[in-house]
C-alpha positions, -999 to +999 in steps of 0.1 A: +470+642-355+479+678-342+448+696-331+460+731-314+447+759-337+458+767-370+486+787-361+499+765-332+495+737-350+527+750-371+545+756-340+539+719-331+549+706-368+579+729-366+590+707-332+584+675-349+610+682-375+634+679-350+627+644-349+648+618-369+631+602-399+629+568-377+616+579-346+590+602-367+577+571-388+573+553-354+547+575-346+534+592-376+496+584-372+498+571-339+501+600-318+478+627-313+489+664-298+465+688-286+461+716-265+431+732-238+418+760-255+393+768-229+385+764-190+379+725-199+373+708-226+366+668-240+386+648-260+368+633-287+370+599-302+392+612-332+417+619-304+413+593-283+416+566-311+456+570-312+481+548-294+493+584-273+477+619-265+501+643-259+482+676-245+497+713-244+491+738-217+477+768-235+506+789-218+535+773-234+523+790-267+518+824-253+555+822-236+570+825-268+572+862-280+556+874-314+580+876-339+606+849-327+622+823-340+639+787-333+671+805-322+651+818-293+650+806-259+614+802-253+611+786-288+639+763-280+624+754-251+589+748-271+604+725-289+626+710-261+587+704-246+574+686-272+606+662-283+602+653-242+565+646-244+571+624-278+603+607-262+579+594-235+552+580-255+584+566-283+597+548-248+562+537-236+567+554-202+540+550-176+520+577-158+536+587-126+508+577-109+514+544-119+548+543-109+577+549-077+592+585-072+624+565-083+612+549-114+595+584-125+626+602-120+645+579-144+614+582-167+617+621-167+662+617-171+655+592-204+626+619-221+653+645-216+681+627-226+664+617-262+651+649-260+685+665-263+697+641-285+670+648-312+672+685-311+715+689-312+713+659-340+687+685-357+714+717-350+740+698-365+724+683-395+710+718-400+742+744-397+726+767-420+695+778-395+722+794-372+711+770-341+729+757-313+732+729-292+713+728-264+723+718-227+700+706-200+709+736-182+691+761-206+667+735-200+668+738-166+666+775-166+638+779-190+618+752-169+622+776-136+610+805-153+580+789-168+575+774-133+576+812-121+551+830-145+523+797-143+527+797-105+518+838-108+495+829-138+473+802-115+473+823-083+460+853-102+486+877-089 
């Protein structure tokens, strides 16, 4: 179930493709991915009947710029996000409040690891999209400058 809006719920469907047929079937139907669209909001039961809830800051959608495309950084890191989040709830990771600093460090190292590996299996099963591999230190990057604009976004600067 993907409830983010009607036009982000493409972006979010776009990201799944990245997934391998296996890993996709896995969780088909037992994952649900939404996103805030307001100051707060409630999860209904639709939602919070599937085995995982995956939910979106409303920023990651307005960091990508109008008119862009998978080849772009921000989307590649969209979709970087959500292969992560979905790699987690494929490896039945617990919440890091449930866990040591140590343990939630290797938790975060595995998400990104499959992660990559989805997303450079999808470049090179897909050659005629133009993509390229990605490397945890575009990653990397891309995670410090999000860091950046919500730290400015949150302290209303």
């Amino acid at each position: 179930m993907i409830d983010c809006g009607i036009s982000q719920n493409k972006w979010v469907e776009a990201a799944l493709d990245y997934l391998p047929d296996d890993v996709f079937d896995k969780i088909n139907g037992k994952i649900a991915i939404t996103c805030l669209r307001s100051d707060a909001c409630r999860l209904g039961k639709k939602i919070c009947n599937h085995e995982e809830i995956i939910i979106l800051s409303p920023w990651i959608f307005s960091y990508i710029p109008p008119g862009s495309s998978e080849i772009d950084k921000e989307w590649r890191y969209f979709i970087f996000c959500i292969l992560h989040e979905v790699a987690h709830a494929v490896c039945k990771h617990l919440p890091p409040n449930e866990i040591s600093s140590q343990k939630h460090q290797y938790q975060e190292s595995e998400a990104d690891k499959y992660a990559l590996k989805w997303f450079n299996d999808y470049v090179i099963e897909n050659t005629k999209k133009g993509l390229t591999a990605l490397a945890i230190e575009e990653i990397n990057e891309q995670r410090e400058n999000y860091q950046k604009k919500l730290e400015s976004i949150l302290s209303c600067s």
